[in-house]
N, C-alpha and C positions, 0 to 999 in steps of 0.2 A: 364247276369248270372256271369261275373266276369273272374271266371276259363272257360278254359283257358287264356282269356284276358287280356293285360297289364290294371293299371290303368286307367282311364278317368275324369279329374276333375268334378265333379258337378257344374251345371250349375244354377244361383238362379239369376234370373230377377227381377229386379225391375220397378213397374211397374211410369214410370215419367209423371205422370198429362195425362195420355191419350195419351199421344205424342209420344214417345219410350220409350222401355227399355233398364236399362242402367244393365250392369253384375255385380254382386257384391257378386260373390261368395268368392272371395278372403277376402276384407273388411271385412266380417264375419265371414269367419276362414272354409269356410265349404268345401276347396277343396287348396290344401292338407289339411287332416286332422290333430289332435292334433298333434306336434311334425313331421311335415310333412311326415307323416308316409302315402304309398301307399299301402303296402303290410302288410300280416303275415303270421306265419308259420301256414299252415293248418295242413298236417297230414305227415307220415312218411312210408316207403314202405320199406318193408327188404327181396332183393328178393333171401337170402340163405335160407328165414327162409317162414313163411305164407303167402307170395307176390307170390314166385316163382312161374312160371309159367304164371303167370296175365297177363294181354294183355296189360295193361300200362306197366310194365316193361319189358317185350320184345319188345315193342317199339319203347321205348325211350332205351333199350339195356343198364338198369343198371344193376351192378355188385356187388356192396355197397349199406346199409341202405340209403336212402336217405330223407332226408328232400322238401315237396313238399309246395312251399306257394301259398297264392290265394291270388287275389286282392282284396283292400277292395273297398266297393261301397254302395249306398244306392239302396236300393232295394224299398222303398215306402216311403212316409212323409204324415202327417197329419197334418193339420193348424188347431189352435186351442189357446183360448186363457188362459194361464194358470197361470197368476198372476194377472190375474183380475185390470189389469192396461190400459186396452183400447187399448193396441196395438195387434197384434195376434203373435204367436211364432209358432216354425214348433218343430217336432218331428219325426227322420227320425227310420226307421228299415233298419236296418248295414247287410251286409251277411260280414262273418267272424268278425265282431264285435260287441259292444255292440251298444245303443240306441245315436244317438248323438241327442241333445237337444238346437236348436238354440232360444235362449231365446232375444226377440227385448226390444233394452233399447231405444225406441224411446221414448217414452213416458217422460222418465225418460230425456234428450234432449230436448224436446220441452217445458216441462211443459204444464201452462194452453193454447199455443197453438197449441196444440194437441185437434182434437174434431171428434168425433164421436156418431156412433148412431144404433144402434141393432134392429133388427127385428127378432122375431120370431112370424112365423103363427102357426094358431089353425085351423083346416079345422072342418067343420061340413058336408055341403054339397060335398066338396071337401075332399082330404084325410085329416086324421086325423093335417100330418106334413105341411099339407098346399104343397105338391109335386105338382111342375107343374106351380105355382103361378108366375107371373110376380109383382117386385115390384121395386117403383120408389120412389127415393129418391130427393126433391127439396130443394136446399138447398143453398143463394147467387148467385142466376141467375144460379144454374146449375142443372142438372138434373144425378142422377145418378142411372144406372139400372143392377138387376141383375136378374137370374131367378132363383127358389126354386126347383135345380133339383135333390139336394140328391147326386150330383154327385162329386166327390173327387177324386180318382186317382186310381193306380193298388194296389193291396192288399192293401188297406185302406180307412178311411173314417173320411171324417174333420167336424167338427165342422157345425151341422145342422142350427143353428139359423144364419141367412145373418147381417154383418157385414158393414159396410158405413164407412170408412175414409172419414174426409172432411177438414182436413187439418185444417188450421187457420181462416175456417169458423165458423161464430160462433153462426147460427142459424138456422134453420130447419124450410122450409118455409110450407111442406106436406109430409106426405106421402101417395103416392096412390098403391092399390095392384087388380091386374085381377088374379083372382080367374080361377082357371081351372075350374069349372061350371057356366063362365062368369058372375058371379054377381062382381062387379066393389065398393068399397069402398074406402074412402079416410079422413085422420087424422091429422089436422095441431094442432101445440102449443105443442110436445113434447120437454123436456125435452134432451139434448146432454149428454153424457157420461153416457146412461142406455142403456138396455136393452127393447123393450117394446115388449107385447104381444096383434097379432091382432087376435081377434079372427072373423069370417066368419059369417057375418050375413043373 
């Protein structure tokens, strides 16, 4: 909640091949923020005047208008990808500030190897979003898996359609999806750097 609490850096994980995470909240700027700024002035208390009396200023036992700051902080972020360059960006909601917008120029660094691959479910028998769906991605001897839980974070919600980094892979061996009303399908020979849509047969 910030107030009354000093500062806390943000903390932004990266996640290294499976193995550990390494901190890179610094490297991206996302703690301190712009201009290493911690704090701002939130509000002001004038206790000769409409304060007087207030349970905070008798308190803290001021005497003079006083200037009160809160800490800044991120209160939620959403992952999402919003330059449509294959890499995903966050988007955080600030309490005492505005939107801060960490936009990944990975893509933009790696070039052609950078490689990725999209999934978005269609449920028919299962929900509509495909909730609940286990789906597996095979791709240069690896297997990588997520589940379709609609789940994203506190006050917020990221970017529905599942996502695959695969690094400087550069093929897509299947993909297979278990269906929350166990019917089991599976789709080799797509295409890297799209989007696809599986619809539930």
């Amino acid at each position: 909640m910030n107030f009354p609490f000093r500062y806390g850096v943000n903390s932004l994980l990266l996640n290294v091949e499976g193995k550990r995470f390494a901190d890179c909240e610094f490297v991206l700027g996302v703690g301190p923020r712009r201009g290493g700024r911690t704090a701002k002035p939130w509000f002001q208390v004038d206790p000769r005047g409409e304060d007087k009396g207030n349970t905070f200023v008798e308190e803290l036992k001021l005497t003079e208008p006083t200037e009160i700051w809160g800490a800044l902080g991120s209160r939620s972020s959403a992952i999402l990808e919003l330059d449509n360059d294959g890499d995903l960006d966050i988007v955080t909601n600030e309490f005492h500030d505005g939107p801060m917008v960490l936009r990944s120029n990975l893509s933009e660094q790696q070039g052609e190897k950078l490689h990725w691959i999209g999934v978005k479910l269609v449920g028919s028998q299962s929900k509509r979003d495909g909730l609940g769906a286990l789906v597996k991605v095979t791709a240069g001897g690896k297997t990588f898996t997520q589940v379709n839980d609609g789940v994203s974070g506190y006050l917020s919600h990221s970017l529905i359609p599942l996502y695959f980094g695969l690094g400087e892979i550069a093929d897509v061996e299947k993909i297979e999806v278990t269906w929350p009303s166990g019917v089991q399908q599976g789709v080799a020979g797509l295409a890297l750097g799209k989007m696809h849509t599986m619809q539930e047969k």
